[in-house]
C-alpha positions in Angstrom: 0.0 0.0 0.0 1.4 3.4 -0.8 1.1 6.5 0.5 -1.4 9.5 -1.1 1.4 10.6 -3.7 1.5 6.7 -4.7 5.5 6.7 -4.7 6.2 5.3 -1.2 5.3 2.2 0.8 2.8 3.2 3.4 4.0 3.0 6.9 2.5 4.0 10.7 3.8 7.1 10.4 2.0 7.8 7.0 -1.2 6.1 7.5 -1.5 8.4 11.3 -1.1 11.9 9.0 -4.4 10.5 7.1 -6.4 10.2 10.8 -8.6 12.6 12.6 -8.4 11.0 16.1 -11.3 11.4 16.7 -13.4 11.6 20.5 -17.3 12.3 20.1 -18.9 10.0 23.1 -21.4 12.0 24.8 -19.8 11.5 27.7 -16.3 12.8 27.3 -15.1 14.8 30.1 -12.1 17.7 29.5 -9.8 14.5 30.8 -10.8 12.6 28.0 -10.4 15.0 25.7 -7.1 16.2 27.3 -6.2 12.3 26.4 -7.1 12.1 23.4 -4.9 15.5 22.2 -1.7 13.3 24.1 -2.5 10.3 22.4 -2.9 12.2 19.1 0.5 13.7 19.6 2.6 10.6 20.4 0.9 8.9 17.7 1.4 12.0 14.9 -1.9 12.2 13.5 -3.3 15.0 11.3 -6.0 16.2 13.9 -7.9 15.6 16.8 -11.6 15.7 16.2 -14.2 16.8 19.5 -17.6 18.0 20.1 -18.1 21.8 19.9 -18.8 22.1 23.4 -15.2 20.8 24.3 -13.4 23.7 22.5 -11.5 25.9 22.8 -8.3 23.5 23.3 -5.0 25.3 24.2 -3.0 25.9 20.9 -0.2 25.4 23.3 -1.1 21.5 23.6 -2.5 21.0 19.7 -1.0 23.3 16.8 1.8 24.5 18.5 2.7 20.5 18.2 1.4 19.8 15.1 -1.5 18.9 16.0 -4.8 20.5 13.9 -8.6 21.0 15.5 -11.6 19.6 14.0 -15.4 19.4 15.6 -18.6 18.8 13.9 -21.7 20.6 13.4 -25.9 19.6 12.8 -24.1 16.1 15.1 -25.4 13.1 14.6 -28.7 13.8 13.0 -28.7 16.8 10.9 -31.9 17.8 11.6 -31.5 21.1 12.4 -32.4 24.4 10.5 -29.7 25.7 8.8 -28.9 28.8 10.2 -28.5 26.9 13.6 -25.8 24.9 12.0 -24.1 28.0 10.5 -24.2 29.5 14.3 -22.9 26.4 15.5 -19.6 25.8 12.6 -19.1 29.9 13.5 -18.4 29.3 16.8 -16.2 26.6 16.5 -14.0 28.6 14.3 -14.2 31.4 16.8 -13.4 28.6 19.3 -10.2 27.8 16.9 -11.7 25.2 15.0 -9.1 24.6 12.2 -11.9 22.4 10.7 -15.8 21.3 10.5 -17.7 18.0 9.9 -21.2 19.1 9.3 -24.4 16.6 8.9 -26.3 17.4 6.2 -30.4 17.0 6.4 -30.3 13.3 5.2 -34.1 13.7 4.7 -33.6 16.0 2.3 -31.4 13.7 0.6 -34.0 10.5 0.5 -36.3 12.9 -0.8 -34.5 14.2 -3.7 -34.7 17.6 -2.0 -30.6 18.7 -3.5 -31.7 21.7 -3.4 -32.2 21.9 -0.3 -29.1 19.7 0.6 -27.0 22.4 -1.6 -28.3 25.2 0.5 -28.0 23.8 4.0 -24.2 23.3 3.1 -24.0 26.8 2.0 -25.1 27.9 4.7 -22.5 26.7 6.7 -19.7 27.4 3.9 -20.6 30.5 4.4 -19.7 30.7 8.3 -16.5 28.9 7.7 -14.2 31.0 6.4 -12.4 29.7 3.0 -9.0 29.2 5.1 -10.6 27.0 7.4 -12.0 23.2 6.5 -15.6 22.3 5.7 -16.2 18.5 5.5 -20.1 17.0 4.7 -21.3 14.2 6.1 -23.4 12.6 4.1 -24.3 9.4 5.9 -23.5 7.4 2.9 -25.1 3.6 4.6 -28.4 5.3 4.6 -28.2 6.6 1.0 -29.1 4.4 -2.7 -25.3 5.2 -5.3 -27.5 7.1 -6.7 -27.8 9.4 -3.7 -24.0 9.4 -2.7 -23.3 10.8 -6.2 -26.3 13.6 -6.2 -24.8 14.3 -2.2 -21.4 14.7 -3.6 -22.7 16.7 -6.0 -24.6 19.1 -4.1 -21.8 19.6 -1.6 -19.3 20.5 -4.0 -21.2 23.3 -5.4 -22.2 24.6 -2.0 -18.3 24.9 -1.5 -17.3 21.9 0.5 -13.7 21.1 0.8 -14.5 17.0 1.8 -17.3 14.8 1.6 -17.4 12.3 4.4 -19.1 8.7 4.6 -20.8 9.3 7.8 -21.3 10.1 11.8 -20.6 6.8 13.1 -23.8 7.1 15.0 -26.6 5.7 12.3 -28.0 2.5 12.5 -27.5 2.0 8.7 -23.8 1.8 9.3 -20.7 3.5 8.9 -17.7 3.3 6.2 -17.9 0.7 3.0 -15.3 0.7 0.4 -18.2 0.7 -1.9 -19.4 4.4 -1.2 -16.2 5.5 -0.8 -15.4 4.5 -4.8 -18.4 6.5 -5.2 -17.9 9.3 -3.5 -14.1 9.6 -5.0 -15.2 9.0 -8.5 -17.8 11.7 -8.1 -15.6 14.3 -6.8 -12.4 13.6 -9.2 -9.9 14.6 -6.5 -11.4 18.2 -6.6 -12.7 17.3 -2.9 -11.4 15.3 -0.4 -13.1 12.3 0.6 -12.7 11.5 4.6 -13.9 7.5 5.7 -15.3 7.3 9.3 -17.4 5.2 11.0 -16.7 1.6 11.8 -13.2 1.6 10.6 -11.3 -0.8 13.2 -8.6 -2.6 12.0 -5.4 -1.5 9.6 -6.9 -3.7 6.9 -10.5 -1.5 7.3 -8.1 1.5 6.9 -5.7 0.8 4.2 -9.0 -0.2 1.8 -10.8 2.8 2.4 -7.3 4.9 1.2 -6.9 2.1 -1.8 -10.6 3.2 -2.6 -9.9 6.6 -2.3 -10.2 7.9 0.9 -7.9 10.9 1.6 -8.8 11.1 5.6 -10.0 8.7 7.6 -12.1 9.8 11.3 -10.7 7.1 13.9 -11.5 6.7 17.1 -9.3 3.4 17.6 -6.0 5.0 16.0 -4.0 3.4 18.5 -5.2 -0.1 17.6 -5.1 0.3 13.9 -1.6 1.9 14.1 -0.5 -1.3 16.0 -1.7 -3.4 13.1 1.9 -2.5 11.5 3.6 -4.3 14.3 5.7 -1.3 15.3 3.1 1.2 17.0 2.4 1.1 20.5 -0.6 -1.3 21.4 -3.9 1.2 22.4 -5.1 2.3 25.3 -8.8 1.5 25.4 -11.4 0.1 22.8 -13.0 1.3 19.6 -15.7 3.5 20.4 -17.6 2.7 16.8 -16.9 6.1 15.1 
């Protein structure tokens, strides 16, 4: 397996700068979330990824090391009117927020309502300035192909920067290769395409990137990282994100 450029093997190292490590239990408390930002920085991912109301974290512990923010936004259900989820994605930037995984209305999206899913992004694209991340969850298990293709669609023209399987939290499921060939073939590399949700084991990881996943949202990093043989075995269970 190589890495995104295609012209090196992919190691521990490389497959952690793909992970958002991610920490979005309900009941996280600031020691959690203070473990999680460790954990990410021993084990060099791209970013840690927490509910809103856990930010601000001290730069000091995250990008001063390397480490980016993300949070999400309209989380799990994306049921929630627009201009909420635009409140909510502003103040995570304000709250340093380096990037946001919104929900789209997946309503709208079983009832052909694009439209509608085109605006909702916007909405939030619009309180997320163009310097900072916008990922769309589109909750690709509870969507037909034909869906995942007319989400992608509507996402990129709203602005997004990724499209993203799911929240981890729908009964449908989470990640499948299968809508992440989708989604990548939709967006042509002009988007990124981030797999969450279910994705346990290095094997689960390494197919979503041979499918074309350019992120992947982990809660289990430490366990997938050990898959290798070389990372350091993790700390506590997969929490199903």
């Amino acid at each position: 397996m190589s890495d995104a450029t295609g012209t090196q093997p992919l190691d521990a190292a490389g497959l952690a700068r793909f992970v958002d490590h991610t920490l979005l239990k309900p009941e996280a408390t600031p020691a959690d979330v203070a473990a999680l930002v460790e954990e990410g920085v021993r084990l060099g991912v791209y970013s840690v990824c927490v509910s809103p109301s856990m930010l601000p974290l001290d730069p000091a512990t995250t990008r001063e090391r390397g480490l980016l923010v993300a949070t999400v936004c309209g989380f799990p259900s994306g049921k929630h009117h627009s201009d909420v989820k635009a409140f909510e994605a502003a103040r995570s930037v304000r709250d340093g927020a380096d990037e946001v995984d919104m929900v789209i209305d997946v309503g709208a999206a079983k009832a052909g309502a694009w439209d509608a899913v085109r605006d909702d992004v916007a909405a939030v694209r619009a309180a997320v300035p163009a310097d900072r991340v916008l990922k769309v969850i589109i909750e690709s298990a509870a969507l037909t192909d034909h869906e995942i293709v007319e989400a992608c669609r509507a996402s990129e023209a709203a602005g997004a920067d990724f499209v993203k399987t799911s929240t981890g939290f729908h009964p449908a499921g989470g990640a499948s290769t299968h809508a992440v060939s989708i989604m990548a073939e939709t967006v042509g590399g002009r988007l990124g395409v981030k797999a969450s949700g279910g994705v346990r084991t290095l094997a689960d990881a390494l197919a979503m990137i041979e499918h074309g996943a350019t992120r992947l949202g982990l809660s289990g990093t430490a366990a997938v990282l050990a898959g290798f043989g070389g990372a350091d075995a993790p700390a506590g269970g997969d929490a199903g994100y």
